[in-house]
Structures are given as structure tokens and as C-alpha cells.
PDB file as gemmi writes it, atoms N, CA and C in Angstrom:
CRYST1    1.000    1.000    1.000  90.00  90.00  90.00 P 1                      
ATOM      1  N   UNK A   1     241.861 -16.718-150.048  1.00  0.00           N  
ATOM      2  CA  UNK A   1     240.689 -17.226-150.729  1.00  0.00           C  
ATOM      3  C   UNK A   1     241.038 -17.535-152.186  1.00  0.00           C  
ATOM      4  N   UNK A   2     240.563 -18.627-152.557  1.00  0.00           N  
ATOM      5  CA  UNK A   2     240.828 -18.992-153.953  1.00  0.00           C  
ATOM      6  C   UNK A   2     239.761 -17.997-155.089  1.00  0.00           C  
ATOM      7  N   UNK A   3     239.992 -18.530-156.375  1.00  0.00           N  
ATOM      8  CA  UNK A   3     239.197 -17.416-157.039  1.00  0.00           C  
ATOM      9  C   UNK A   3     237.805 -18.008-157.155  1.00  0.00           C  
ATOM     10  N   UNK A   4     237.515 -19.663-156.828  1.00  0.00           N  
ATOM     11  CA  UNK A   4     236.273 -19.743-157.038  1.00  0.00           C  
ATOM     12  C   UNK A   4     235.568 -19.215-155.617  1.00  0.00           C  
ATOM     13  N   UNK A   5     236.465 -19.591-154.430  1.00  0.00           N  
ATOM     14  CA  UNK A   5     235.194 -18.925-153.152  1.00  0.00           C  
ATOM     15  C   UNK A   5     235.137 -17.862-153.326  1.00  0.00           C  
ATOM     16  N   UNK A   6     236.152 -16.565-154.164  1.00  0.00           N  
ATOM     17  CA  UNK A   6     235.475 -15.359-153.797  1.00  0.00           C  
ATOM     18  C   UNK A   6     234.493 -15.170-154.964  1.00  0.00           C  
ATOM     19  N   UNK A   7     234.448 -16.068-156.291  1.00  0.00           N  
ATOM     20  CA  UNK A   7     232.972 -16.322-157.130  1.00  0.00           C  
ATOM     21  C   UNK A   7     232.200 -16.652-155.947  1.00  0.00           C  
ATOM     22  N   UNK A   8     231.825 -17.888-155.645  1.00  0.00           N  
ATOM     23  CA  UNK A   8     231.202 -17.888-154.568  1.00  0.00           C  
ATOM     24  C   UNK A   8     230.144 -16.855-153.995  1.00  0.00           C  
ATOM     25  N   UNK A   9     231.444 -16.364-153.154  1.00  0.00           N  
ATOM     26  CA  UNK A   9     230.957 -14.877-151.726  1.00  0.00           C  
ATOM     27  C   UNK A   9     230.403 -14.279-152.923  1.00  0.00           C  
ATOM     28  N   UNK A  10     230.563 -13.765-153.842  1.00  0.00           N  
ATOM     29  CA  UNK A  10     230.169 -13.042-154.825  1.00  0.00           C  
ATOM     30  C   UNK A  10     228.436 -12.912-155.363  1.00  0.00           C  
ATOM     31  N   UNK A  11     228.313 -13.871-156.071  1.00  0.00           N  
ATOM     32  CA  UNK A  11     227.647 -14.806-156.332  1.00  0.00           C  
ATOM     33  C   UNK A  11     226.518 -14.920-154.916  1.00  0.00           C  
ATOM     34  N   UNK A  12     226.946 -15.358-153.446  1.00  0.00           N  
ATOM     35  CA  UNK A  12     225.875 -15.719-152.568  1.00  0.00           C  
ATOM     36  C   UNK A  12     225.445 -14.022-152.453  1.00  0.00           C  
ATOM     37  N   UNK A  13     226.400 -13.083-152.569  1.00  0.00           N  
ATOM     38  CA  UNK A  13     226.213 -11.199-151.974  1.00  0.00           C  
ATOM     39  C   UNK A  13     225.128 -11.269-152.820  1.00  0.00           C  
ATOM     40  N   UNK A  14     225.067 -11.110-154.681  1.00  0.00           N  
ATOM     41  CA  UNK A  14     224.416 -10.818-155.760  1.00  0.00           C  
ATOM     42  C   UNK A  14     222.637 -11.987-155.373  1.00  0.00           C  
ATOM     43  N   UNK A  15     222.454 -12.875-155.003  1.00  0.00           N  
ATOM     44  CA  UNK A  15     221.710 -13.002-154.656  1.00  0.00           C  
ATOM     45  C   UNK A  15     221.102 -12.687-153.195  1.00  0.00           C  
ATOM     46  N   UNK A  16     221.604 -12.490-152.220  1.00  0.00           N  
ATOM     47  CA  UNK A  16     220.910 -11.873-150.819  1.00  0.00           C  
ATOM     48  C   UNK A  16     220.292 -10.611-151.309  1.00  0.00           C  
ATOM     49  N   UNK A  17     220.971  -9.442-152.504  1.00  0.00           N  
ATOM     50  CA  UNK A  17     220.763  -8.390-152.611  1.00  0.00           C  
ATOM     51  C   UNK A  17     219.463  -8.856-153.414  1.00  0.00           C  
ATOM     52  N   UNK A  18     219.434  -9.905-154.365  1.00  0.00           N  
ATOM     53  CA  UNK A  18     218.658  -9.471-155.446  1.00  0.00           C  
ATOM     54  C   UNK A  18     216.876 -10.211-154.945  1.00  0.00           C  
ATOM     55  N   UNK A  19     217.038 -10.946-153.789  1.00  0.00           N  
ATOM     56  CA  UNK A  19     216.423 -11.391-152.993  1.00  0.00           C  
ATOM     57  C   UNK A  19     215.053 -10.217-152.531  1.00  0.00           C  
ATOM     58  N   UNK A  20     216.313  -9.410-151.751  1.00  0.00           N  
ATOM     59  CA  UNK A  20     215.402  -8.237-150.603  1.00  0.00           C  
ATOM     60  C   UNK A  20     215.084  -7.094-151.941  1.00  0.00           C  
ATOM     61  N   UNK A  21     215.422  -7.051-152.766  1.00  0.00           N  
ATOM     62  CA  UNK A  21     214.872  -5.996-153.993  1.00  0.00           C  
ATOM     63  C   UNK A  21     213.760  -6.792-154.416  1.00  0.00           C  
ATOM     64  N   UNK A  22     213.511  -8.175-154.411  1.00  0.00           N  
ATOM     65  CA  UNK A  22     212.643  -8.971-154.784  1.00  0.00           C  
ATOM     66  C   UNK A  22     211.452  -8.930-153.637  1.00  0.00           C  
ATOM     67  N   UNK A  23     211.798  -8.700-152.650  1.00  0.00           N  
ATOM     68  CA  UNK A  23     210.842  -8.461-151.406  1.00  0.00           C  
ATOM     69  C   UNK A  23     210.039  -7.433-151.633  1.00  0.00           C  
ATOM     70  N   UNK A  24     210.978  -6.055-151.802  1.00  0.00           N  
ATOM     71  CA  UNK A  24     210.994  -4.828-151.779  1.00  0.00           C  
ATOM     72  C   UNK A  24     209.881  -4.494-152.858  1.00  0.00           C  
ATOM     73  N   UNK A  25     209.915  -5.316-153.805  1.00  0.00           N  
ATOM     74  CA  UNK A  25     208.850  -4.549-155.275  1.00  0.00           C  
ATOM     75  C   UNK A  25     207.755  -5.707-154.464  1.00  0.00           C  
ATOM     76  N   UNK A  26     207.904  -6.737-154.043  1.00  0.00           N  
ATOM     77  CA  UNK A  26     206.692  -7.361-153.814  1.00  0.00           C  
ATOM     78  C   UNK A  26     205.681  -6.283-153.055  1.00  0.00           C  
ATOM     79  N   UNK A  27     205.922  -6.435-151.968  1.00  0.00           N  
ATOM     80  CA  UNK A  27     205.448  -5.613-151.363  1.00  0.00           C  
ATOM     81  C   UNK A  27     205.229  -3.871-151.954  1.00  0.00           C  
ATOM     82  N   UNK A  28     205.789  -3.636-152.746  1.00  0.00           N  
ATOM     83  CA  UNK A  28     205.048  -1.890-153.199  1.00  0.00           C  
ATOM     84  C   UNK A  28     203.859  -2.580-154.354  1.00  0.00           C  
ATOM     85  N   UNK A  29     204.391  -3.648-155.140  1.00  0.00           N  
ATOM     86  CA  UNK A  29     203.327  -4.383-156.019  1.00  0.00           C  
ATOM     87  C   UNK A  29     201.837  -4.550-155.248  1.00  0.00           C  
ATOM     88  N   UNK A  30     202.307  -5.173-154.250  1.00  0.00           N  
ATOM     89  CA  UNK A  30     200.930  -5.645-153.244  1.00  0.00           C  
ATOM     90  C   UNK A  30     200.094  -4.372-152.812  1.00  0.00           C  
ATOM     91  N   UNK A  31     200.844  -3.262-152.107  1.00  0.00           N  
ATOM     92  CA  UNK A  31     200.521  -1.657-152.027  1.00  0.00           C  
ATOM     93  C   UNK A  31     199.666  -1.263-153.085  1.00  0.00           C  
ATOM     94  N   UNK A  32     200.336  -1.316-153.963  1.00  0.00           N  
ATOM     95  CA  UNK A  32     199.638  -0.905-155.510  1.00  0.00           C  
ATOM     96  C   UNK A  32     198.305  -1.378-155.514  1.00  0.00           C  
ATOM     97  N   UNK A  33     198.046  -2.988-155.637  1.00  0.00           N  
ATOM     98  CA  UNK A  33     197.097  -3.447-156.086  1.00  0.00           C  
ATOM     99  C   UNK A  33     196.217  -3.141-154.896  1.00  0.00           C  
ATOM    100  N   UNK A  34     196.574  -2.492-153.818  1.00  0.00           N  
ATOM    101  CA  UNK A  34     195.093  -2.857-152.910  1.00  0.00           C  
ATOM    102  C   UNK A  34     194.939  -1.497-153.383  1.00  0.00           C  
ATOM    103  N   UNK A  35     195.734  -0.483-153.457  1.00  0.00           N  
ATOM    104  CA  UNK A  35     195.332   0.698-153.837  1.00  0.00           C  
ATOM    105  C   UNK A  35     194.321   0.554-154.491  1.00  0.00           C  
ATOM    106  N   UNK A  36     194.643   0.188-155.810  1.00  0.00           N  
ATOM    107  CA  UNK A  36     193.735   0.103-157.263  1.00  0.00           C  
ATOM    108  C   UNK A  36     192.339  -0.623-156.678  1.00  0.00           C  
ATOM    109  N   UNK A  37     192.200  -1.890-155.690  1.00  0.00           N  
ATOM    110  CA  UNK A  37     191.150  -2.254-155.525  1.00  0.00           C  
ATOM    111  C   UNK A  37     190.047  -1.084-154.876  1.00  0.00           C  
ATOM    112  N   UNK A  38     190.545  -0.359-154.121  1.00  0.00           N  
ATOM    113  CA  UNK A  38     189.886   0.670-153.347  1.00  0.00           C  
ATOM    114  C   UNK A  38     189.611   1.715-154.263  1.00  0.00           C  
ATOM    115  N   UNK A  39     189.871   1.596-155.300  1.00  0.00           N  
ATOM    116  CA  UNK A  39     189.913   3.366-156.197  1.00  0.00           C  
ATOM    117  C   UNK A  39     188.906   2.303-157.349  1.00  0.00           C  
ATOM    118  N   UNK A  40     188.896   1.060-157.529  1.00  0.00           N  
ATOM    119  CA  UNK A  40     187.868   0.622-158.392  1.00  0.00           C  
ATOM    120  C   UNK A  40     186.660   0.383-157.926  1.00  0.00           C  
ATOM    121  N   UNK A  41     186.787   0.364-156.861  1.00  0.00           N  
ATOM    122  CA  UNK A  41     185.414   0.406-155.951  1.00  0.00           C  
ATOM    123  C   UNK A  41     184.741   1.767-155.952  1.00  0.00           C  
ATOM    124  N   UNK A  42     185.887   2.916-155.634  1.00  0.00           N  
ATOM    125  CA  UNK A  42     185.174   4.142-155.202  1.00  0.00           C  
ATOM    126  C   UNK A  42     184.377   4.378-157.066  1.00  0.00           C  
ATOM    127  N   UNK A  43     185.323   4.199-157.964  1.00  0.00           N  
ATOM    128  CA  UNK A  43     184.759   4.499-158.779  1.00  0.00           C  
ATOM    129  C   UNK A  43     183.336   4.241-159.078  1.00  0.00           C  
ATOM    130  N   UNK A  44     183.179   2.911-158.860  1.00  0.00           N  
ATOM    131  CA  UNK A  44     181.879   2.082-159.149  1.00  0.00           C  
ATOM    132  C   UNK A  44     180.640   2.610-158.608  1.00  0.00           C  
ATOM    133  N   UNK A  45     181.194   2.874-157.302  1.00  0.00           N  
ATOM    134  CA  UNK A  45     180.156   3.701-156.604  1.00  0.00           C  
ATOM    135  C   UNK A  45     180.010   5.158-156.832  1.00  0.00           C  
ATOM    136  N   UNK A  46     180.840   6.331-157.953  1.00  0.00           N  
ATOM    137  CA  UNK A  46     180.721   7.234-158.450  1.00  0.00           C  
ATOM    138  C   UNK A  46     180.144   6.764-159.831  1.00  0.00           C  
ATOM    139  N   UNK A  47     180.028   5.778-160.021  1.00  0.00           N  
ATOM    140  CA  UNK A  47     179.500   5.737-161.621  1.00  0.00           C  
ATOM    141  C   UNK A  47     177.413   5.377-160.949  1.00  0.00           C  
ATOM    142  N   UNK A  48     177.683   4.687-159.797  1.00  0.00           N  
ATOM    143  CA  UNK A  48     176.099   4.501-159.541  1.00  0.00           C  
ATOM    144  C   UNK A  48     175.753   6.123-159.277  1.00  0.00           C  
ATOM    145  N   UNK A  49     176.016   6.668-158.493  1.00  0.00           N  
ATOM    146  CA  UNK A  49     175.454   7.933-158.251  1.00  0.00           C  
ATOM    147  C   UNK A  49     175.539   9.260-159.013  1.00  0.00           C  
ATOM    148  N   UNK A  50     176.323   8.682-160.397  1.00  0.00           N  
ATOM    149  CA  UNK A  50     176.122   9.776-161.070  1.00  0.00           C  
ATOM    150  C   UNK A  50     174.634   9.000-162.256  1.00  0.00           C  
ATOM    151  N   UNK A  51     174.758   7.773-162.539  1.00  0.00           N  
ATOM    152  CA  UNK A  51     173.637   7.353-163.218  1.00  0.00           C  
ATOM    153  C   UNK A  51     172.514   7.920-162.339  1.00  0.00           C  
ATOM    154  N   UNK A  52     172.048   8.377-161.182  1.00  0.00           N  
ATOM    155  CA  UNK A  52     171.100   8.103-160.398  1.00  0.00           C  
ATOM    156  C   UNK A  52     170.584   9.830-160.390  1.00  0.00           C  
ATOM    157  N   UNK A  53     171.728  10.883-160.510  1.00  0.00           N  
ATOM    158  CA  UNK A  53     171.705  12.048-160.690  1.00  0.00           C  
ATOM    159  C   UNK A  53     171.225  12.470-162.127  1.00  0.00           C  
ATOM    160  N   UNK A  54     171.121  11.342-163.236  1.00  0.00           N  
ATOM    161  CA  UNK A  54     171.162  11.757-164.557  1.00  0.00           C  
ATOM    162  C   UNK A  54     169.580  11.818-164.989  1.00  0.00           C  
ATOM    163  N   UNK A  55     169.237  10.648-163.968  1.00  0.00           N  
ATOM    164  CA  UNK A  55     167.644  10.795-164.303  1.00  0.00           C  
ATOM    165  C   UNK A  55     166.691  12.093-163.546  1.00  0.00           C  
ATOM    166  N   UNK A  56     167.456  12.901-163.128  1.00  0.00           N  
ATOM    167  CA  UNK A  56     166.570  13.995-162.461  1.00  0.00           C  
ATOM    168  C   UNK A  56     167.793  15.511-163.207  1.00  0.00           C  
ATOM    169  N   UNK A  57     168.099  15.412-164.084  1.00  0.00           N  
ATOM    170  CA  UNK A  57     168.498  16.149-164.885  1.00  0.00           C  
ATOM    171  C   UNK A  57     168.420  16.228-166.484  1.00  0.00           C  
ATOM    172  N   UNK A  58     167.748  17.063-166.819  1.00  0.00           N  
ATOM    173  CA  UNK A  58     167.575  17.341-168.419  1.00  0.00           C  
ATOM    174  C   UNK A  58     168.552  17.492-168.854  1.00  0.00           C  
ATOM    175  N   UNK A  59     168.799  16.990-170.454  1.00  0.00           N  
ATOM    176  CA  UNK A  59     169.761  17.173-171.097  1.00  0.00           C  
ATOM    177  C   UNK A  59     169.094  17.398-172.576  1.00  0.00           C  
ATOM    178  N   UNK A  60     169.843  18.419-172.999  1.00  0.00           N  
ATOM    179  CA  UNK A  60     169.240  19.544-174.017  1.00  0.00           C  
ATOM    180  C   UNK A  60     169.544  18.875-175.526  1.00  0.00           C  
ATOM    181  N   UNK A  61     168.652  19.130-176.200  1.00  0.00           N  
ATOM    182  CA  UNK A  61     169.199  18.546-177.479  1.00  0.00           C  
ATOM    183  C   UNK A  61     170.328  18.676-178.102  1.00  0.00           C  
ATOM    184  N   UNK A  62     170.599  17.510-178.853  1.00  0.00           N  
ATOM    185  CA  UNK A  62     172.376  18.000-178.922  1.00  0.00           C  
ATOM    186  C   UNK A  62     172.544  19.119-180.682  1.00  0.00           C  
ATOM    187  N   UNK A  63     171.449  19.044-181.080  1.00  0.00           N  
ATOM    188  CA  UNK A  63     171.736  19.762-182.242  1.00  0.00           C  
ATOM    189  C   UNK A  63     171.092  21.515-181.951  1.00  0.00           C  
ATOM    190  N   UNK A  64     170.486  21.827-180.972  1.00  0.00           N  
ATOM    191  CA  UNK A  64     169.971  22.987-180.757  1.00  0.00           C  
ATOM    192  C   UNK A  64     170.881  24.344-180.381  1.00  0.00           C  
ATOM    193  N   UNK A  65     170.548  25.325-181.144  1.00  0.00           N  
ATOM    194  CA  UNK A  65     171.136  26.326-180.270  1.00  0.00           C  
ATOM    195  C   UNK A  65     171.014  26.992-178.814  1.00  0.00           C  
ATOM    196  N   UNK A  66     171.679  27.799-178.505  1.00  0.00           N  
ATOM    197  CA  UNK A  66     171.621  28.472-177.109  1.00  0.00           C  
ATOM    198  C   UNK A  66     170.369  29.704-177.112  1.00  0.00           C  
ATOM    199  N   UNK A  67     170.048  29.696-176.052  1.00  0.00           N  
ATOM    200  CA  UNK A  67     168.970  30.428-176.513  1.00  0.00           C  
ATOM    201  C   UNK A  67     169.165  31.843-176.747  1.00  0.00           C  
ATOM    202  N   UNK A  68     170.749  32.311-176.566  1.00  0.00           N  
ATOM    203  CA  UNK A  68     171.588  33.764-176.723  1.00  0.00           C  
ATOM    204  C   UNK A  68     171.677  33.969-178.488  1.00  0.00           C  
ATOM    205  N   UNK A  69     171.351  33.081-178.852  1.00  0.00           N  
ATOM    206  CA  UNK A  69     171.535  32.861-180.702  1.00  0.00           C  
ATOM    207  C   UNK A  69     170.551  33.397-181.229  1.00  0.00           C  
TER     208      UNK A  69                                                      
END                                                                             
């Protein structure tokens, strides 16, 4: 083999590899984001039901003492 085909072979190896690592994060990227879609949802729906809990709970003045004082 001359020195440019084994640049070449070289060269075609360094991209097949850098290819399937390119696959490889796609796909945990894609993982990720549906994750995050499902955990921004759950949130949303923990932020409605805690607004919904707030109106049937008193909340004490914020400058008052305890009544142990």
C-alpha cells in the first residue's frame, strides 16, 4: 500500500467511527429531550395542583410571631 491509500483507509476508519459516535449522542440527545418533555409536563401539572391546594390553606402573616413567643 502506498502512503496515500493507507491516508485513505485511515481517514475512511476516522470517519465510520466518528459517524456511529455521531449516531450514538443522537440518539441519547433524543432520550434526553423526551425525558425533559415528560418531566415538563409532570411539572406543570404539579404547579396546577399545588396552586389549587393553596387556596384552601392559610398562610400566616409573614411578620408575626409564633404563638410560643
Amino acid at each position: 500500500m502506498t502512503i496515500n491509500a493507507e491516508r485513505l483507509v485511515a481517514l475512511e476508519e476516522e470517519a465510520a467511527h466518528l459517524r456511529l459516535v455521531n449516531e450514538e449522542l443522537s440518539s441519547v440527545v433524543h432520550e434526553q429531550w423526551s425525558r425533559i418533555e415528560k418531566l415538563e409536563k409532570k411539572l406543570a401539572h404539579l404547579e396546577i395542583r399545588l396552586t389549587s391546594f393553596e387556596d384552601f390553606v392559610e398562610v400566616p402573616a409573614e411578620n408575626t410571631k409564633p404563638p410560643h413567643w
